[in-house]
NUPA-532499 format. One record per residue: residue number from 1; residue in one letter; x, y, z of N, C-alpha, C in turn. Coordinates in steps of 0.02 Angstrom, whole numbers, plus 50000, padded with zeros to 5 digits. Example, Ala and Ser with C-alpha at 12.3 -4.5 7.8 and 13.67 -1.06 7.14 Angstrom:
2
{rec 1,a,{50660,49716,50390},{50615,49775,50390},{50660,49835,50390}};
{rec 2,s,{50642,49888,50354},{50684,49947,50357},{50645,50002,50394}};
This chain:
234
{rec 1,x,{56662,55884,53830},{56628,55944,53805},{56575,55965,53856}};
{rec 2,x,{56572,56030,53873},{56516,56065,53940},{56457,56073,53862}};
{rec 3,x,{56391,56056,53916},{56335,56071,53870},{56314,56146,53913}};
{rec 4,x,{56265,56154,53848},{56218,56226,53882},{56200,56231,53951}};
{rec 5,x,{56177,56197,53961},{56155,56204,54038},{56207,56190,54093}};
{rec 6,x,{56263,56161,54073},{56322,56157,54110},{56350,56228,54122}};
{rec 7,x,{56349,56274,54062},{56393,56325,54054},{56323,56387,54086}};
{rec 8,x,{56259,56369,54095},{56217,56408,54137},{56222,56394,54202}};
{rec 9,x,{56233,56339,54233},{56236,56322,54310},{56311,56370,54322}};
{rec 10,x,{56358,56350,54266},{56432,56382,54297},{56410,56465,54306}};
{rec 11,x,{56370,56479,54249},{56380,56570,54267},{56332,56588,54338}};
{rec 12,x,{56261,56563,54344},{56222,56568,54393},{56251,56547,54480}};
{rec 13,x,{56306,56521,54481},{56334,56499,54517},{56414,56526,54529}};
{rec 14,x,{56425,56558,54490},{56468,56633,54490},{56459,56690,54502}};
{rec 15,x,{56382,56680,54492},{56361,56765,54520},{56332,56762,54594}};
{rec 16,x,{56294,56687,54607},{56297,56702,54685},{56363,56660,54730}};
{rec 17,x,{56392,56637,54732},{56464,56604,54751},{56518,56655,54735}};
{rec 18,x,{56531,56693,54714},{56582,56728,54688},{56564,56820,54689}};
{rec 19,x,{56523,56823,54644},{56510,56898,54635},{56485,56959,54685}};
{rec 20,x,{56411,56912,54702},{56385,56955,54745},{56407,56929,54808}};
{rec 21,x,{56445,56882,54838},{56506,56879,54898},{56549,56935,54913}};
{rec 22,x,{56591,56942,54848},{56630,57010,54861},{56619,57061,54852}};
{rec 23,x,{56555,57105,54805},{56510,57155,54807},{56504,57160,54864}};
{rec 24,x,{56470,57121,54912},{56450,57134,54980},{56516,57162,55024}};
{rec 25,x,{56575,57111,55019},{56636,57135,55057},{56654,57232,55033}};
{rec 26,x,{56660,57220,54958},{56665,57281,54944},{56629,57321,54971}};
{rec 27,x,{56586,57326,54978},{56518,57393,55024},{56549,57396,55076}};
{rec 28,x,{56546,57330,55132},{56554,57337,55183},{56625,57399,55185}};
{rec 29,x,{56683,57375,55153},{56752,57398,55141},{56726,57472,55125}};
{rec 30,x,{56703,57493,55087},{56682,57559,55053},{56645,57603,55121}};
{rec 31,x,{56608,57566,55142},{56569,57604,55209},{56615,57637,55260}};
{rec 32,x,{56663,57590,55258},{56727,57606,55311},{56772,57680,55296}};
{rec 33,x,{56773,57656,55230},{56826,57708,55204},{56795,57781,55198}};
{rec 34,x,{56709,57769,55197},{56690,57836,55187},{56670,57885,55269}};
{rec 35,x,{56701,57841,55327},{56679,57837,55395},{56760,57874,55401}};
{rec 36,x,{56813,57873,55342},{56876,57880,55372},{56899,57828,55406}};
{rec 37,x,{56897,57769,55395},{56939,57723,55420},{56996,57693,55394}};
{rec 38,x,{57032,57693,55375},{57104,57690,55318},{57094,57595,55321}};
{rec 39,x,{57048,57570,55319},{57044,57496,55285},{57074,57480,55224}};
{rec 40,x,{57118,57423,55228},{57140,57396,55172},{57118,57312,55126}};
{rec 41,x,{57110,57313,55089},{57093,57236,55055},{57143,57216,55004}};
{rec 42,x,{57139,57155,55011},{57188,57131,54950},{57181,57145,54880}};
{rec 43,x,{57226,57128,54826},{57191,57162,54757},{57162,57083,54736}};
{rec 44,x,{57097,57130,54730},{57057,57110,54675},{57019,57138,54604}};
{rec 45,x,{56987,57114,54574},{56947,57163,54532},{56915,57232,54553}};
{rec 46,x,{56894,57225,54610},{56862,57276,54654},{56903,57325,54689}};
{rec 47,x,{56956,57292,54718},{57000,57346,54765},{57062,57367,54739}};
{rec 48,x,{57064,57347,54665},{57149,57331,54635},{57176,57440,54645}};
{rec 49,x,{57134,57447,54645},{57153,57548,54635},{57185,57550,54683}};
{rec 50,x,{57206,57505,54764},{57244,57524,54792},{57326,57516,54786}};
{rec 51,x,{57330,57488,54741},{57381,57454,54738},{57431,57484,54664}};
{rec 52,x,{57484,57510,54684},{57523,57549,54633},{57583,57488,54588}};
{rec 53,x,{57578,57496,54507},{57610,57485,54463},{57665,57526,54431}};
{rec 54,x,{57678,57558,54444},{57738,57607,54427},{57750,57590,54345}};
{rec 55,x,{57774,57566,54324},{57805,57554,54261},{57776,57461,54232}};
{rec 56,x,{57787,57455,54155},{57774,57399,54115},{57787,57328,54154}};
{rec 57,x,{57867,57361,54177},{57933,57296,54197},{57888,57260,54250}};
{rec 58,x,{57857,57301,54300},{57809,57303,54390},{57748,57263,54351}};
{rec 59,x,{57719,57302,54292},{57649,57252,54279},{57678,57165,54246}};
{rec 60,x,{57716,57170,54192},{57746,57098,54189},{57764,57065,54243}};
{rec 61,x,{57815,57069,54303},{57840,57033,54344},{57781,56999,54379}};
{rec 62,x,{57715,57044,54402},{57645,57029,54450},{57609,57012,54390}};
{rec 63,x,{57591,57006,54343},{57567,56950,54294},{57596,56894,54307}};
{rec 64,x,{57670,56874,54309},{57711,56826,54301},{57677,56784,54379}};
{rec 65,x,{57686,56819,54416},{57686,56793,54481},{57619,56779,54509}};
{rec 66,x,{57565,56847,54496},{57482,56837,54529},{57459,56786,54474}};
{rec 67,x,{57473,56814,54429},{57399,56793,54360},{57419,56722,54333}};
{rec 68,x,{57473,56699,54335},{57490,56653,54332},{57525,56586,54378}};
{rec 69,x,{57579,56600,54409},{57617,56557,54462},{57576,56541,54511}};
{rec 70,x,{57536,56597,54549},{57465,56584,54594},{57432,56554,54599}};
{rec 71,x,{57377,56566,54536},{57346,56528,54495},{57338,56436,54512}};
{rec 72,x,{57417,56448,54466},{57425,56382,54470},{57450,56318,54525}};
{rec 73,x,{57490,56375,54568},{57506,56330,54644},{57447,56311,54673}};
{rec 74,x,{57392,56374,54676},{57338,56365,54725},{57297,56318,54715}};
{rec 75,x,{57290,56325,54639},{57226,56262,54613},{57260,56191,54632}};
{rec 76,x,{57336,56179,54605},{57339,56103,54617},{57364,56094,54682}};
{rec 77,x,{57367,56125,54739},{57373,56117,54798},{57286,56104,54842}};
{rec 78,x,{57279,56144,54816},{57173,56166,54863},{57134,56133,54815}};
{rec 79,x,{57142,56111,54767},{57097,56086,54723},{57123,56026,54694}};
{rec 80,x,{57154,56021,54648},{57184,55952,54603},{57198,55899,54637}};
{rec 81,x,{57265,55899,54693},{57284,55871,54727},{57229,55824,54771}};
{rec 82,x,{57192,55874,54800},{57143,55838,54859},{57105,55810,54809}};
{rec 83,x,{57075,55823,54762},{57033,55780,54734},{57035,55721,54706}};
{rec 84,x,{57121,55722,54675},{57149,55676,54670},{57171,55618,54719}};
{rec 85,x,{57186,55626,54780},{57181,55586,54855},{57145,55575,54865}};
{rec 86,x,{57087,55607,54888},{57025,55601,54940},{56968,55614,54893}};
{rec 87,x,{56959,55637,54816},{56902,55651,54806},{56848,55718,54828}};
{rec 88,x,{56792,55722,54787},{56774,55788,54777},{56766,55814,54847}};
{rec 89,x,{56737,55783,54899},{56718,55803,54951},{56763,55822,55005}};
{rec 90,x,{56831,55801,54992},{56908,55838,55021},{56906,55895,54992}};
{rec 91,x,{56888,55896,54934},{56915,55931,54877},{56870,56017,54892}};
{rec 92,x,{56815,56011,54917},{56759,56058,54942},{56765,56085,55013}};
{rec 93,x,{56808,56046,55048},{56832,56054,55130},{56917,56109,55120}};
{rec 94,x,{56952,56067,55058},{57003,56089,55056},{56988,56173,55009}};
{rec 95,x,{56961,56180,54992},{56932,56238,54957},{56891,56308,55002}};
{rec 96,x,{56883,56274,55056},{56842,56327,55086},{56903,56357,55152}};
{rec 97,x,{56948,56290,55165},{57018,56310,55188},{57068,56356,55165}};
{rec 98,x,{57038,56362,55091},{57091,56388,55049},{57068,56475,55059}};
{rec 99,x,{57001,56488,55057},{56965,56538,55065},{56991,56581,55137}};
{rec 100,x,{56988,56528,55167},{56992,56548,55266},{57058,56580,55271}};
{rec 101,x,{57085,56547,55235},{57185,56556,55230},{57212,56619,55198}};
{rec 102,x,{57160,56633,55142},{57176,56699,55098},{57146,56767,55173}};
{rec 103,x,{57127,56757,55240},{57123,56801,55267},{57172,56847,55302}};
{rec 104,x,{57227,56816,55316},{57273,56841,55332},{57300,56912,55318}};
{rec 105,x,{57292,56911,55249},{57319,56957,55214},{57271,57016,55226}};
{rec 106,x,{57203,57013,55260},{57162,57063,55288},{57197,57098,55353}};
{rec 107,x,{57190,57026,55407},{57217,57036,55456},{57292,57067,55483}};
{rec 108,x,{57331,57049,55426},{57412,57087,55426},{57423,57150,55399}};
{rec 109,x,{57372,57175,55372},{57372,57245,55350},{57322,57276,55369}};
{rec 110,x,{57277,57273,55398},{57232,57304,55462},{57233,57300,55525}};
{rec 111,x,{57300,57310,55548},{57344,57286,55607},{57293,57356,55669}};
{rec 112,x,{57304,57409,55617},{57305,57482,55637},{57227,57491,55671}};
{rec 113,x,{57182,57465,55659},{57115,57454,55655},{57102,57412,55717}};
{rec 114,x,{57020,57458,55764},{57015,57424,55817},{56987,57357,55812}};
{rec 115,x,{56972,57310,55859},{56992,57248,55867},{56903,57219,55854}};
{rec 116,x,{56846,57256,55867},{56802,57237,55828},{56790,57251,55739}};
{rec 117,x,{56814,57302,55741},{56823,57318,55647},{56885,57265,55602}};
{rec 118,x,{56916,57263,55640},{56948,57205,55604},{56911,57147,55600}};
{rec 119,x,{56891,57113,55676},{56841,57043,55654},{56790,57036,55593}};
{rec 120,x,{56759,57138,55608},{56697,57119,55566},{56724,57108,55479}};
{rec 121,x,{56786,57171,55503},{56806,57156,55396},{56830,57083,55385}};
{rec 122,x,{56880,57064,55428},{56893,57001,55411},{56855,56912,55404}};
{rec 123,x,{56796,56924,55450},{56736,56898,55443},{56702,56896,55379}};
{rec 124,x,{56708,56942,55372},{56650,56963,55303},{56703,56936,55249}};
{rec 125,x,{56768,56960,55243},{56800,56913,55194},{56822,56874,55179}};
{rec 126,x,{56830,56827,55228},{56852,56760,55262},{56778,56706,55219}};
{rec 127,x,{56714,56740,55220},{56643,56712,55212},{56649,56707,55137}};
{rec 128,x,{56664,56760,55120},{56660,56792,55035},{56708,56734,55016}};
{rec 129,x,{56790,56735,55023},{56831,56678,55006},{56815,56616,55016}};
{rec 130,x,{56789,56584,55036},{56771,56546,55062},{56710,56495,55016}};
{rec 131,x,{56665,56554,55005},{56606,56518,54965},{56639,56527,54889}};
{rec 132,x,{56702,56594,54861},{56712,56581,54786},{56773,56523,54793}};
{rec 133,x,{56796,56487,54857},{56841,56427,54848},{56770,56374,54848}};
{rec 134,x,{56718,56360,54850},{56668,56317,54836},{56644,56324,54783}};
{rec 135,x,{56651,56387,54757},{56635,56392,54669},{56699,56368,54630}};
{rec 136,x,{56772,56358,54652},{56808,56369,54600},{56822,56259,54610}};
{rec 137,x,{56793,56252,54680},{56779,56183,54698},{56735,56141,54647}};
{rec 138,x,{56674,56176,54624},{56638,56162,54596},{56654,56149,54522}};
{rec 139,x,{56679,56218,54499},{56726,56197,54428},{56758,56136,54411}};
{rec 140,x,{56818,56151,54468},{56852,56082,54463},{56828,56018,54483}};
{rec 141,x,{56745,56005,54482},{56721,55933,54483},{56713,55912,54410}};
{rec 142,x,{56709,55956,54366},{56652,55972,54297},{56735,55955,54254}};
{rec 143,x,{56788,55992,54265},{56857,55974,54226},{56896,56018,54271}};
{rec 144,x,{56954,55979,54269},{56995,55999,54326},{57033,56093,54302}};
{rec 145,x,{57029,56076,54247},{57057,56133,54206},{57020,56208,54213}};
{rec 146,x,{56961,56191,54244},{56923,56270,54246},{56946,56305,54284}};
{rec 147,x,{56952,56288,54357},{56972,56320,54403},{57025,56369,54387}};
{rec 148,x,{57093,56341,54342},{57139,56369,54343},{57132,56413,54287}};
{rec 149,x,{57075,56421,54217},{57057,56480,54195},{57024,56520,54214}};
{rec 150,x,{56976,56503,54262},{56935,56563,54301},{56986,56605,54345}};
{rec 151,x,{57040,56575,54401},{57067,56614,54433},{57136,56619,54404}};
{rec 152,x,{57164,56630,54330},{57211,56654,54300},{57170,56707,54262}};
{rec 153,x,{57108,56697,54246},{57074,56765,54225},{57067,56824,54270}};
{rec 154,x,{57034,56804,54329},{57017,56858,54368},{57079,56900,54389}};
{rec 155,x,{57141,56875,54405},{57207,56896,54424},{57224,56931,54372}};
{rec 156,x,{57219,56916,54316},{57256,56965,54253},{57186,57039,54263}};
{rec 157,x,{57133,57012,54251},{57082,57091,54279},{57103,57107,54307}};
{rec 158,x,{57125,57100,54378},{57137,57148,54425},{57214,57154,54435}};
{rec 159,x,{57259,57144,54406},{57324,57183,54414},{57306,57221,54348}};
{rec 160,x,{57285,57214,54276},{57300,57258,54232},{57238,57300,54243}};
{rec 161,x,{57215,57307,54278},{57149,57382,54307},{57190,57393,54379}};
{rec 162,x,{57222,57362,54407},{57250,57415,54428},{57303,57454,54421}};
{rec 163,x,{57358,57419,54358},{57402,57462,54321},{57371,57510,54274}};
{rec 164,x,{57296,57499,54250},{57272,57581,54202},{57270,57605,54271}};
{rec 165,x,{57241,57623,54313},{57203,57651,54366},{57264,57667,54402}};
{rec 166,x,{57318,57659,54410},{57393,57681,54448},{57427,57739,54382}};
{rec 167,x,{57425,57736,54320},{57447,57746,54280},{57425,57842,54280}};
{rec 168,x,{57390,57848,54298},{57365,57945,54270},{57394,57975,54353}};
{rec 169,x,{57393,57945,54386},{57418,57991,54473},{57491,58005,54452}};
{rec 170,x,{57515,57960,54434},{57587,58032,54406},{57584,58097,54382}};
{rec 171,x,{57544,58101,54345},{57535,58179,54316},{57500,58202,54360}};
{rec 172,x,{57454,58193,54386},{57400,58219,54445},{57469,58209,54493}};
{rec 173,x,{57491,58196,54524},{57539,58205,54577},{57597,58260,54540}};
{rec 174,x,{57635,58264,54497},{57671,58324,54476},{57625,58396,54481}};
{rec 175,x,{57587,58378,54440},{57532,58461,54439},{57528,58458,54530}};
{rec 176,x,{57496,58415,54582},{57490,58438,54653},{57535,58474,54678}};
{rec 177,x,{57593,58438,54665},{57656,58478,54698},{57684,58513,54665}};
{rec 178,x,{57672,58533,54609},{57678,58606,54577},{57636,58666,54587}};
{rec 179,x,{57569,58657,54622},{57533,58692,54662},{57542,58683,54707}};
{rec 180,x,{57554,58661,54760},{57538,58659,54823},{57614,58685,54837}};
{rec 181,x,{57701,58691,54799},{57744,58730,54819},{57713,58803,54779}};
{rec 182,x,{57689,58828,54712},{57686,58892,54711},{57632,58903,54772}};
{rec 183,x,{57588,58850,54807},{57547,58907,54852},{57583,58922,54921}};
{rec 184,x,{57633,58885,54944},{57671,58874,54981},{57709,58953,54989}};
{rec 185,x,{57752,58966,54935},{57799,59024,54918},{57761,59069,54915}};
{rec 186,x,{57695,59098,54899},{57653,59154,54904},{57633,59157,54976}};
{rec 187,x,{57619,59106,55004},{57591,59113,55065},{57607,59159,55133}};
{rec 188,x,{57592,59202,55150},{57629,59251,55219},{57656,59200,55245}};
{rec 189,x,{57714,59232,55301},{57730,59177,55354},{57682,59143,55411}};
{rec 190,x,{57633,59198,55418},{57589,59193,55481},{57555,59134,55453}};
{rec 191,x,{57537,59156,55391},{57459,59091,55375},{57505,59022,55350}};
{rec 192,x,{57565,59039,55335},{57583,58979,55301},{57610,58922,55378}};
{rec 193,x,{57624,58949,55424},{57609,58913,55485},{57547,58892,55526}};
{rec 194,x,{57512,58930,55503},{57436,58900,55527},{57417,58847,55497}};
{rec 195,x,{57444,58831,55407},{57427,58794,55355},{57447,58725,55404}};
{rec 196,x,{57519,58729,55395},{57551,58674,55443},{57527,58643,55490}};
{rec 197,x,{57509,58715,55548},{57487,58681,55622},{57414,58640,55585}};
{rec 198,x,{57366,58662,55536},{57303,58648,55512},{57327,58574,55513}};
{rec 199,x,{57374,58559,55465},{57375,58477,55416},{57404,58433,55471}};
{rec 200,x,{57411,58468,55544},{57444,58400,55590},{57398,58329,55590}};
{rec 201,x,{57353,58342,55598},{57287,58303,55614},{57298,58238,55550}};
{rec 202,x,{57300,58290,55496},{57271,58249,55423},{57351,58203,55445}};
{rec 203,x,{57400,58229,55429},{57450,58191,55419},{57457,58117,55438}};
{rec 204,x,{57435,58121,55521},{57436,58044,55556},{57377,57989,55495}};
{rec 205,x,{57334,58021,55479},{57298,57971,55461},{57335,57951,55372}};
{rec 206,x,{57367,58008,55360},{57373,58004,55271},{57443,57945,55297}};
{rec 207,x,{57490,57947,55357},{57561,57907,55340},{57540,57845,55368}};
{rec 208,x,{57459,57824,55392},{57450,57750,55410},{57443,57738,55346}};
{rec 209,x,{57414,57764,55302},{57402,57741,55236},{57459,57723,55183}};
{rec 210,x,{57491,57761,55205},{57556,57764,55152},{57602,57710,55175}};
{rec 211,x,{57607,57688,55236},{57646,57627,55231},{57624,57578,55212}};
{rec 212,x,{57543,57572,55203},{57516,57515,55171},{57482,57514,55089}};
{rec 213,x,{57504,57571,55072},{57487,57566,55000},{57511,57594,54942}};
{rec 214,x,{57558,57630,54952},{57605,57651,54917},{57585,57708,54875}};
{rec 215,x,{57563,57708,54828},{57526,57754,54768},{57457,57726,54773}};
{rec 216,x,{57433,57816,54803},{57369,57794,54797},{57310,57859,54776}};
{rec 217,x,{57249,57869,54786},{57222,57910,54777},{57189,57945,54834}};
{rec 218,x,{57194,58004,54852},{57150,58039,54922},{57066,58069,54917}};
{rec 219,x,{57079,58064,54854},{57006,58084,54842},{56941,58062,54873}};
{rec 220,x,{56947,57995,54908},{56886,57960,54903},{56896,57956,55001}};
{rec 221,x,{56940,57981,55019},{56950,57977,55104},{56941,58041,55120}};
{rec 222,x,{56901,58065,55164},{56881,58121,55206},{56930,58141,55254}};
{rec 223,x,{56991,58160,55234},{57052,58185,55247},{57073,58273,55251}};
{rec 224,x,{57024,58304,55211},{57046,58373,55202},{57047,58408,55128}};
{rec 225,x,{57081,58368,55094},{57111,58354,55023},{57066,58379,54975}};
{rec 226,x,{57073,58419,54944},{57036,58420,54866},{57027,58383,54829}};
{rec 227,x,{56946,58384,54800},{56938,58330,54737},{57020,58339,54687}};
{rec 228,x,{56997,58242,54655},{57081,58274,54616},{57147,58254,54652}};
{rec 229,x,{57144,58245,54702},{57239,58293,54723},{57259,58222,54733}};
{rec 230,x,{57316,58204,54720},{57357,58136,54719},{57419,58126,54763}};
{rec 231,x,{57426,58088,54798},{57491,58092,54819},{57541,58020,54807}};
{rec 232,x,{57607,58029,54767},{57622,57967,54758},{57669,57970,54822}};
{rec 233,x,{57684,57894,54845},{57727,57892,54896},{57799,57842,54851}};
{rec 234,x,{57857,57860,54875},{57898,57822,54804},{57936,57797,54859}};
């Protein structure tokens, strides 16, 4: 049984190990994007809006697989396992490995990005992972079992916020391109080629994005775009 003050060290130690770690990544990430830099992060609670759910079948299968199968490989591989061999202090080495390792997935999708902006994003999240694999380290000294409800919780937050949050750009993407062809067909020939020659620019930056995120929102990138306007990529 966790007493009171067990279950106060765990939250006080979630908010600096965990919370305000990736708050910070997030800013940093947010600063970028408002600079126009087409930066990408993995889904989490924080960044899950990049990441498109299409239909029920898409949110079950990535429940099945993030919120759960994940979950559970990662903890008894980076956590259970070592502690079970070597004890807690493997167990805190193997945890902050586990952190270092989840960077990749920065680095392989910010390919596009120059070669100090990548260090710095991937730095910064490499740090962030790193200290919540020493929090989820920490859990699993207290009962081995926490670890794997803290990070089967956080995974179900952030795929089902980012299936509400994927879920309304369908209709916002029909209404776009039901405006943007009637403004198309009204348009003279002269201006409706200027429109074109105009969007060369935007385009390069909107199709780095689109190979890395599928359905997403333009609103929040300094692209051209009207508040509002959606573009799904299918």
């Amino acid at each position: 049984m966790i007493d009171a003050s067990t279950i106060f060290q765990i939250m006080v130690l979630y908010v600096f190990l965990d919370l305000l770690p990736n708050i910070v990544v997030y800013k940093y990430w947010e600063g970028l994007v408002k600079r126009g830099v087409p930066a990408v992060l993995p889904l989490s609670i924080f960044f899950s809006y990049q990441v498109s759910i299409p239909d029920v079948r898409n949110l079950v299968a990535l429940l099945l697989e993030t919120a759960i199968l994940a979950p559970f490989t990662e903890e008894s591989t980076f956590r259970v396992a070592p502690y079970i061999v070597a004890g807690q202090a493997f167990m805190f080495v193997s945890s902050v490995a586990w952190g270092v390792v989840h960077t990749h997935k920065v680095i392989t999708s910010n390919k596009h990005l120059d070669a100090k902006t990548l260090f710095n994003l991937s730095s910064i999240y490499a740090f962030a992972m790193a200290l919540t694999g020493i929090y989820y380290a920490y859990l699993a000294s207290i009962m081995l079992l926490l670890p794997y409800i803290f990070h089967i919780v956080h995974n179900t937050i952030a795929i089902v916020n980012a299936y509400l949050q994927a879920r309304p750009k369908k209709t916002a993407q029909k209404k776009y391109i039901k405006e943007a062809g009637g403004q198309k067909a009204a348009a003279p020939q002269q201006g409706e080629t200027a429109k074109e020659g105009g969007e060369g620019e935007e385009v390069t930056l909107v199709d780095v994005m689109k190979r890395r995120w599928g359905t997403y929102s333009l609103q929040r990138y300094t692209i051209g775009l009207r508040e509002n306007e959606y573009v799904e990529v299918i």
